[in-house]
C-alpha positions in Angstrom: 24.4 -7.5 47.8 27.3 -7.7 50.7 30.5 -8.8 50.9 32.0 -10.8 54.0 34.7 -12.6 52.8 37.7 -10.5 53.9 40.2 -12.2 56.0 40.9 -12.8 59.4 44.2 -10.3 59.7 41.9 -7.4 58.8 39.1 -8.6 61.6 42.0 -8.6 64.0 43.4 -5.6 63.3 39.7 -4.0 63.8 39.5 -6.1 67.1 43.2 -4.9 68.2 42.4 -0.9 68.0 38.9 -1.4 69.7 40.7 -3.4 72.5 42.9 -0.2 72.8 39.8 1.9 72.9 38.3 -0.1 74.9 41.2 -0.2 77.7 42.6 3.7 77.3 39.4 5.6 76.0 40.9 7.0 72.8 39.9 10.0 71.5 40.9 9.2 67.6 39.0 8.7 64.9 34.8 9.4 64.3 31.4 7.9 65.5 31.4 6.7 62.3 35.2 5.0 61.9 34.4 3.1 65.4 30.9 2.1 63.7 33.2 0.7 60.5 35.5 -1.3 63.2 32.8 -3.1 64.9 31.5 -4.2 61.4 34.7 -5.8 60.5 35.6 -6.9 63.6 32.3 -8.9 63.8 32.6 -10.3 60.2 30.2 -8.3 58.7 28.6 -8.4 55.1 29.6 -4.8 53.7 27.8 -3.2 50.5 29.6 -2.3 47.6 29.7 1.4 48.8 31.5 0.5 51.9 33.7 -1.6 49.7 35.2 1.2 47.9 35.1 3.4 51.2 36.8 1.5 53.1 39.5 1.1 49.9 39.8 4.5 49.7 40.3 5.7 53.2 42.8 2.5 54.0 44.7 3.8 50.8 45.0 7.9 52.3 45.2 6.1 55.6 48.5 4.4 54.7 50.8 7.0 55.0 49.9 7.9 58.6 50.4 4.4 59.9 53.4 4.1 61.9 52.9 0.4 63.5 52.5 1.2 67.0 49.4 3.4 68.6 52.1 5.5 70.9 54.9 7.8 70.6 57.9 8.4 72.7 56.3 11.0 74.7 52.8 8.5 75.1 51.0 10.5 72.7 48.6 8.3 70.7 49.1 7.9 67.5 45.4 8.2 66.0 46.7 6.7 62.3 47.9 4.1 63.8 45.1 3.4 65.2 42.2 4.3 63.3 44.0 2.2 60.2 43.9 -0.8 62.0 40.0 -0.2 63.0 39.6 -0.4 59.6 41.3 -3.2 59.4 44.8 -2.3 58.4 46.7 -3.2 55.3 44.9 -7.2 54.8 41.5 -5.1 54.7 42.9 -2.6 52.2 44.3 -5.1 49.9 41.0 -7.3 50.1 38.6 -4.1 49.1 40.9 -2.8 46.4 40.6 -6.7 44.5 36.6 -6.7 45.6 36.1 -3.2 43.9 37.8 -3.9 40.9 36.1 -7.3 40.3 32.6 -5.6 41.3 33.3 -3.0 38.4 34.9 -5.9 36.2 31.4 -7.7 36.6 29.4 -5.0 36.4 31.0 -3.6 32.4 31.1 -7.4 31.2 27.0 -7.4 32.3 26.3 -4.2 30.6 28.3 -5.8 27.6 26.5 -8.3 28.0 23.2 -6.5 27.0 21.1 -6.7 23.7 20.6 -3.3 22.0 17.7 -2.7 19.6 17.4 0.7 18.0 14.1 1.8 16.3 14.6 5.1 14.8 11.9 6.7 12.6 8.3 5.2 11.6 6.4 2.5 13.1 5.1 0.1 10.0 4.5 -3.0 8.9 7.1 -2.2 6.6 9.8 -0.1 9.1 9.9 -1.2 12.6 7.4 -3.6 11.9 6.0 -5.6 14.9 7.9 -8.5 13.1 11.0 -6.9 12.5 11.5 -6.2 16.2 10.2 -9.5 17.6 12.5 -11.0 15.2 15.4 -8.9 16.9 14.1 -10.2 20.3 14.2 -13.3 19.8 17.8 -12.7 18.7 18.7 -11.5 22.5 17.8 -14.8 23.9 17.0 -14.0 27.1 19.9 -11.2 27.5 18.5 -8.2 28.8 17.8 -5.6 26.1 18.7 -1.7 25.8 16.3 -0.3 23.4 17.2 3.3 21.8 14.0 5.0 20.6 13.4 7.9 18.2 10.4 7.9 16.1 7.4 10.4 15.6 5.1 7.3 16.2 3.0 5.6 13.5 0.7 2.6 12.9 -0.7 2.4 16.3 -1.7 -1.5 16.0 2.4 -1.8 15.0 2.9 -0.1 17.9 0.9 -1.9 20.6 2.1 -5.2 19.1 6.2 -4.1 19.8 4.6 -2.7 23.0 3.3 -6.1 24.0 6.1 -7.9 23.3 8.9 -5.8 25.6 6.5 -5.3 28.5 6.3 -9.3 27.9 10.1 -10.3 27.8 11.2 -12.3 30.6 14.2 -10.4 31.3 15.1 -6.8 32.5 14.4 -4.0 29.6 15.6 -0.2 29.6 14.5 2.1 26.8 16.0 5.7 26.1 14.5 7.8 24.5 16.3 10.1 21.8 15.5 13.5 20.0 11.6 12.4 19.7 9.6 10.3 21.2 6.0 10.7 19.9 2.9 9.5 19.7 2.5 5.5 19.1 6.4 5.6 20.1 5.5 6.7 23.4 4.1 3.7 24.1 6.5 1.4 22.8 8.8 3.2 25.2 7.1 3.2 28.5 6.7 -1.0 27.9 9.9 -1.1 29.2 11.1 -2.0 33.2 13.2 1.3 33.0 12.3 4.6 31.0 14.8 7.0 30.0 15.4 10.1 28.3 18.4 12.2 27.0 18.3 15.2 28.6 17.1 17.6 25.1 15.0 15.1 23.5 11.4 15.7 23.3 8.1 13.4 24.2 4.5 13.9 22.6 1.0 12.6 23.4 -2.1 13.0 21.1 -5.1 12.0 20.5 -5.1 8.8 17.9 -6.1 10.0 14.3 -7.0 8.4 11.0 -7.3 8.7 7.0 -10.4 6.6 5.9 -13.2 7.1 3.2 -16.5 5.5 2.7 -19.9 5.4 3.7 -21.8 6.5 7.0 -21.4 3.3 8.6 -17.6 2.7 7.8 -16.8 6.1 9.1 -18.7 5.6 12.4 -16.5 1.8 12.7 -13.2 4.3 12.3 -14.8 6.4 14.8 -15.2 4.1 17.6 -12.4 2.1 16.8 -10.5 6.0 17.3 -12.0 5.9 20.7 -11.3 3.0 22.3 -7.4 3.1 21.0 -7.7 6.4 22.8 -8.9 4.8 26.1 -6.2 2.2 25.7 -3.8 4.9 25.5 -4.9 6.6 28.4 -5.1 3.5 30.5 -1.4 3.0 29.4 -0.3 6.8 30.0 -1.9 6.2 33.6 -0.3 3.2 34.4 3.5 4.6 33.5 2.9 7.5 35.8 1.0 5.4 38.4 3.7 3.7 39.1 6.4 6.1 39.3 4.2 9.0 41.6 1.4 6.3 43.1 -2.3 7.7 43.0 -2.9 10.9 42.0 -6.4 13.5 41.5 -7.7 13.6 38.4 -5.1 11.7 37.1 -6.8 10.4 33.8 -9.0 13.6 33.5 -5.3 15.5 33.2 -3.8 12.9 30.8 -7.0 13.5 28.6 -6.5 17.4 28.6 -2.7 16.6 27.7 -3.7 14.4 24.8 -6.6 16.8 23.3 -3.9 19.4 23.1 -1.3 17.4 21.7 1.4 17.8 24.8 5.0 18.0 24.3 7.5 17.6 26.8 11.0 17.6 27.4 12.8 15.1 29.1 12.8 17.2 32.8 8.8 17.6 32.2 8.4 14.1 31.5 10.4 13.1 34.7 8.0 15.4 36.5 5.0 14.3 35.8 6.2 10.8 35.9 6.1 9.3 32.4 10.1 8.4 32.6 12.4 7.2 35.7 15.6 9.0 34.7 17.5 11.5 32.4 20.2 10.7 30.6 23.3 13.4 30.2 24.1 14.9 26.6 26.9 12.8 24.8 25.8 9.3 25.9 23.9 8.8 23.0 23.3 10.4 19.9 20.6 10.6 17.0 20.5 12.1 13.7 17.3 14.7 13.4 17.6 15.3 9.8 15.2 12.6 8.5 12.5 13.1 11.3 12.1 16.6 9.9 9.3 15.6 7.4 7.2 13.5 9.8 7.0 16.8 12.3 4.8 18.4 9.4 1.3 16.4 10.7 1.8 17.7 14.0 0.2 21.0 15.1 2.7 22.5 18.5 5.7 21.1 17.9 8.8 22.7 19.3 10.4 25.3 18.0 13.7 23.3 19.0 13.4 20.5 16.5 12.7 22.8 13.3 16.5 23.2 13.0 17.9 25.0 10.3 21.4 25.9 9.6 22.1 28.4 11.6 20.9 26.4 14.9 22.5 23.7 16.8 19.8 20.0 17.2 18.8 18.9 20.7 22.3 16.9 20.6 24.8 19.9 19.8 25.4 19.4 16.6 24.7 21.7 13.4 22.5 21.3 11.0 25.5 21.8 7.9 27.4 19.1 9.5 24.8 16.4 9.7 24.4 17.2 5.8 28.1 16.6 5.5 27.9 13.5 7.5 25.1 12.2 5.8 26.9 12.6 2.5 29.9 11.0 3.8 31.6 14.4 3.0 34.7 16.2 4.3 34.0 17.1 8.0 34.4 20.7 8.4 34.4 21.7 12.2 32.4 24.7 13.4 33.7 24.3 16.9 36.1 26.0 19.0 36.2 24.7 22.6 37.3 27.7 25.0 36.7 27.6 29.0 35.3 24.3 28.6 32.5 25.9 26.7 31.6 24.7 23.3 30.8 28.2 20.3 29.8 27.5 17.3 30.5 29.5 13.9 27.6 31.0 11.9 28.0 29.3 8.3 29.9 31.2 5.7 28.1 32.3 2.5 29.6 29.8 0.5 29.0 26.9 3.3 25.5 27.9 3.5 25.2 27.4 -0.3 27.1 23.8 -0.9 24.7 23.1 2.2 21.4 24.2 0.1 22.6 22.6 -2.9 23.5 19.3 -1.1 19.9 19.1 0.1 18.0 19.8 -3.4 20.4 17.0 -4.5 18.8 14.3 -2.1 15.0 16.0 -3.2 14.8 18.7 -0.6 13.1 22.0 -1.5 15.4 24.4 -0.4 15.2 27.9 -0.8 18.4 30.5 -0.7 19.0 33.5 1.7 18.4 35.8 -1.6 15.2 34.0 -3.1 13.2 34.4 0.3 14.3 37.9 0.9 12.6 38.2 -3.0 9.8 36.9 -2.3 9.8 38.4 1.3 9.8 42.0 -1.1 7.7 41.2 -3.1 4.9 40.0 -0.7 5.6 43.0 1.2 5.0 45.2 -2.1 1.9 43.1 -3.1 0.3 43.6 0.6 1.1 47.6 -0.2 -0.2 47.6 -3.4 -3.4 45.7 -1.8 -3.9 48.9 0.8 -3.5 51.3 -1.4 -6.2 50.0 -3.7 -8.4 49.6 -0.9 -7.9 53.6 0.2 -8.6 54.8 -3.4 -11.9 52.6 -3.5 -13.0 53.6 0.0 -12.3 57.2 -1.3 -14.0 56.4 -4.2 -17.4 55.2 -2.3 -17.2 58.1 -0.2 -17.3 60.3 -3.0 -20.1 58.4 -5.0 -22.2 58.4 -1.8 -22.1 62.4 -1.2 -22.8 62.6 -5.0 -25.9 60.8 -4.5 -27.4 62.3 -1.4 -26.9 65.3 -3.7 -28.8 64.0 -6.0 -31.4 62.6 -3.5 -31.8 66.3 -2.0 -32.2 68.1 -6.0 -34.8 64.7 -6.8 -37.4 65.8 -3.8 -37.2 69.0 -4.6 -37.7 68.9 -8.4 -40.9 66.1 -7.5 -41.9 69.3 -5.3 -42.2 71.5 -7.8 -43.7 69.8 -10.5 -46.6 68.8 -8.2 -47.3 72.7 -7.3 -47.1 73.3 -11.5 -44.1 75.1 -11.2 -41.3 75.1 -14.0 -42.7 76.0 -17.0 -41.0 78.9 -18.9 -42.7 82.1 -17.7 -45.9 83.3 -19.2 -45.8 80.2 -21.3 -49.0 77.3 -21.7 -48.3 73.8 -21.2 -49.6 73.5 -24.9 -47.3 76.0 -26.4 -44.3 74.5 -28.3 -41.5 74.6 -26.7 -38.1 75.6 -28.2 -35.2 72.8 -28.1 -32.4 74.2 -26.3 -29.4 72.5 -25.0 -29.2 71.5 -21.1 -27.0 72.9 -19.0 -24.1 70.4 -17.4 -26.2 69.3 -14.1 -24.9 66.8 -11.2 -26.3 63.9 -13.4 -23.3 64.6 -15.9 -21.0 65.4 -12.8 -22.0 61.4 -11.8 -21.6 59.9 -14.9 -18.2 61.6 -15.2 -16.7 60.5 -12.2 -18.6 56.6 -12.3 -17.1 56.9 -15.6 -13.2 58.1 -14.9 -13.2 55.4 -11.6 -14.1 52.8 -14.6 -11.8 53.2 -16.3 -8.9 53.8 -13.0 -9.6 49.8 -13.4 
């Protein structure tokens, strides 16, 4: 859009210093000044850039203008002159009122706007596809700003909310916050304009489903599974179709990306282009705290969105003050804000505690600093215990083993001599009566012994 309706004085002041151009060959001013001149001399339209241009160079410009384009000596006087090119003081006072409408307009439209959030699950119960259409229909043909963080859901839900924003007669924007996955990411790339804050995350999978029953009910699951993966794929192509055009392989890389279960952050998804813009920290803001438990069914996610309390969320903030917040609590500040750069505390003992304690209140299984280092010990002492028990029984085998080719060796060679009739006491019969005597301790016993003390080591 332009703007031609500044007045007369300021198209003949333009006129006046290009006539003195014209008739002395000036050497003030810039290619681009004289360019400027001719435009307002001629009447015509200027964008909204040139608008607050010209504003702001009539307003420095001011101060040099002394009303005539010589001195006493016949020196031009190039502020003289070059203001009036621009039109002079009528031309400064018209793009000052323009500019300031133009940005009056342009807040009262984005006031003007109808926000949805959908933050969490996608349901029939929570985010439902009637729940939002219900909100649409609210907006009445405003256009809509739609604030997204959710690890996805019911994909039918999903499609449906999808459906109805890509559907919506007038302009839509969605932003994406903290997460964006799964069925969400749909639901977000329906929209005319895709955006992202700058640390959130986005994830695409494969769909996936719990279902029982027989053969032929798991095979309906099973191609209903693929072709709500081809719809995803056709929609993943699409988003990035349209922002980078035809690509290689396009769908053959989307499928890789979904088979693995891709993450991205917002600079990735830009890249590859699933989103048209990134939005700067601070603009908006999301609570991770209760997408921590849908992040279990997930197999890569991001070591940046398993906060704990020592770590700051993708949004700056730490994990013990979202608990305070959340518990509408006192709002201790862990900040100090030196060189324009913001450091956070580490926790105190006692914070750290009221923070665990706050969390088993609302049902969280928390466990303390001191109960994991126990049971850090004590695995560490099991796992010990486990080797050494597994030396003494290697040992253990080794010894039984050399016991027994002992034995093997004494065995052939004891066969060997009773086959050759050797053994018998000397000068003796084989019918003469033999005299019980008591046998001496042989390798048998030494066995037996040692089977026996390894027994009982048990």
């Amino acid at each position: 859009m332009t703007y031609a309706d500044y007045p007369d004085t300021a198209k003949n002041n333009a006129r006046k210093a290009l006539n003195h151009k014209k008739d002395n060959g000036s050497s003030c001013g810039t290619r681009v000044g004289w360019l400027r001149a001719n435009q307002i001399a001629n009447g015509e339209g200027l964008s909204k850039d040139t608008v607050q241009r010209t504003y702001s160079f009539l307003s420095r410009a001011e101060t040099y203008d002394q009303g005539k384009y010589f001195d006493e000596d016949g020196n031009e006087i190039c502020g003289s002159i070059m203001y009036d090119a621009w039109g002079g003081s009528a031309m400064r006072d018209w793009a000052e009122a323009k500019f300031k409408k133009i940005e009056r307009e342009k807040e009262s439209k984005a006031m003007a706007k109808f926000n949805i959030d959908i933050l969490g699950e996608i349901s029939e119960s929570v985010n439902s596809y009637n729940s939002v259409r219900s909100k649409i229909n609210d907006a009445k043909g405003q256009e809509i700003n739609l604030v997204i963080s959710s690890g996805g859901g019911s994909v039918t839900e999903g499609m449906g909310i999808a459906d109805l924003i890509a559907n919506y007669p007038n302009e839509t924007t969605a932003t994406g916050i903290g997460l964006v996955a799964s069925i969400a990411t749909v639901v977000l790339l329906s929209a005319d304009k895709v955006k992202m804050t700058e640390n959130a995350f986005m994830m695409i999978h494969r769909p996936w489903s719990y279902t029982m029953g027989n053969a032929d009910e798991l095979e309906a699951t099973a191609e209903l599974l693929d072709k709500m993966e081809a719809k995803l794929l056709d929609i993943y192509s699409a988003a990035v179709y349209k922002r980078k055009g035809k690509q290689k392989d396009l769908d053959n890389k989307i499928t890789e990306m979904m088979a693995a279960e891709t993450w991205m952050t917002a600079q990735e998804a830009l890249e590859f282009g699933f989103i048209d813009e990134i939005v700067k920290v601070g603009e908006k803001n999301i609570d991770l705290l209760p997408l921590q438990n849908s992040l279990s069914k997930f197999l890569n996610v991001p070591a940046a969105l398993l906060t704990n309390n020592k770590n700051d969320d993708d949004m700056g903030n730490s994990i013990l003050e979202k608990i305070k917040n959340l518990l509408n609590s006192v709002d201790d500040k862990f900040e100090n804000v030196m060189e324009e750069e913001v450091m956070i505390e580490e926790p105190k003992n006692d914070d750290v505690e009221m923070a665990i304690t706050m969390l088993r209140d609302l049902g969280y299984f928390v466990m303390s600093p001191d109960e994991m280092e126990a049971i850090h010990t004590k695995q560490k002492e099991e796992m010990e215990s486990m080797y050494k028990k597994t030396d003494e029984q290697k040992n253990s085998i080794n010894e039984i083993e050399s016991v027994l080719e002992t034995l093997g060796n004494e065995l052939v060679a004891l066969r060997a001599q009773v086959k050759k009739g050797v053994g018998l006491p000397s000068g003796g019969s084989a019918h003469e009566k033999v005299v019980e005597v008591k046998a001496k301790k042989n390798h048998f016993d030494s066995f037996a012994s040692l089977v026996k003390s390894k027994i009982s080591q048990r």
